[in-house]
N, C-alpha and C positions, 0 to 999 in steps of 0.2 A: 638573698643574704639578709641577716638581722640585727641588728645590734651589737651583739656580743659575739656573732664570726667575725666584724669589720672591726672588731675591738682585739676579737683577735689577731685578727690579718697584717692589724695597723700596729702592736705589740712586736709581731716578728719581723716584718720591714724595717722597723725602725730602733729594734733591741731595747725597749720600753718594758718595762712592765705592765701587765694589762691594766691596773689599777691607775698607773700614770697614762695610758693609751686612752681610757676611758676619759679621765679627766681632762687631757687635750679634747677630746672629739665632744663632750658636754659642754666644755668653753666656746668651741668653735661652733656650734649649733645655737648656742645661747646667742652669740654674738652675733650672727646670720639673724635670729628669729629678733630681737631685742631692734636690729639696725632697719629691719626691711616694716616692723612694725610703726616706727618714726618715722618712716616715709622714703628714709634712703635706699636706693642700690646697693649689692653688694656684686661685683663683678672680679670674679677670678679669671684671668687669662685664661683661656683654651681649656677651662673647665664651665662657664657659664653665668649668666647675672641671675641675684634674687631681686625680684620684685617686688613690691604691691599693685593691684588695680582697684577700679573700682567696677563691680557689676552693675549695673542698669537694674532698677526694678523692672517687673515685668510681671504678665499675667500667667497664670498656671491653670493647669485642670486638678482637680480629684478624682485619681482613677478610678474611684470607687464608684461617685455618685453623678463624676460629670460637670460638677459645681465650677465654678470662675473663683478662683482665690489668687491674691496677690502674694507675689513674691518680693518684698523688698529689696532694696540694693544694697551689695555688701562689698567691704573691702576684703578683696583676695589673695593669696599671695601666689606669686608666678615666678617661674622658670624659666628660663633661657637658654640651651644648651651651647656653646661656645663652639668652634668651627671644627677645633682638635676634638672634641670630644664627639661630636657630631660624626666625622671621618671615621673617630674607633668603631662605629660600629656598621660602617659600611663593609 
């Protein structure tokens, strides 16, 4: 699903317009990426928490040549699937 099925999905559930459907779901992403980027959680019940981590530097190869190059550490963001959601898809 892409964008604009969930934009539409979320339109007919909810008797929205898509235009207004969109705008909630751009808010709601915003707010997620804006919150988990300042370091906070965001934890939906029985839907799952956004995170951030931090990766570890670490050493890499060059597939090419073989060579040792460094991979620096970066802040990542992560998922947590929450119990109810985890369950739908057993």
């Amino acid at each position: 699903m892409n964008k604009a099925q969930l934009v539409d999905r979320l339109a007919r559930q909810t008797k929205m317009t898509k235009s207004q459907s969109e705008a909630v779901l751009d808010a709601t992403l915003d707010i997620i990426q804006k919150t988990v980027s300042r370091g906070d959680d965001v934890k939906i019940v029985g839907f799952g928490t956004f995170s951030s981590a931090i990766r570890k530097a670490r050493l890499g190869r060059n597939p090419k040549t073989g060579e040792a190059v460094d991979i620096p550490g970066a802040k990542v963001p992560r998922f947590k699937a929450g119990k109810e959601f985890r369950d739908r898809l057993r």
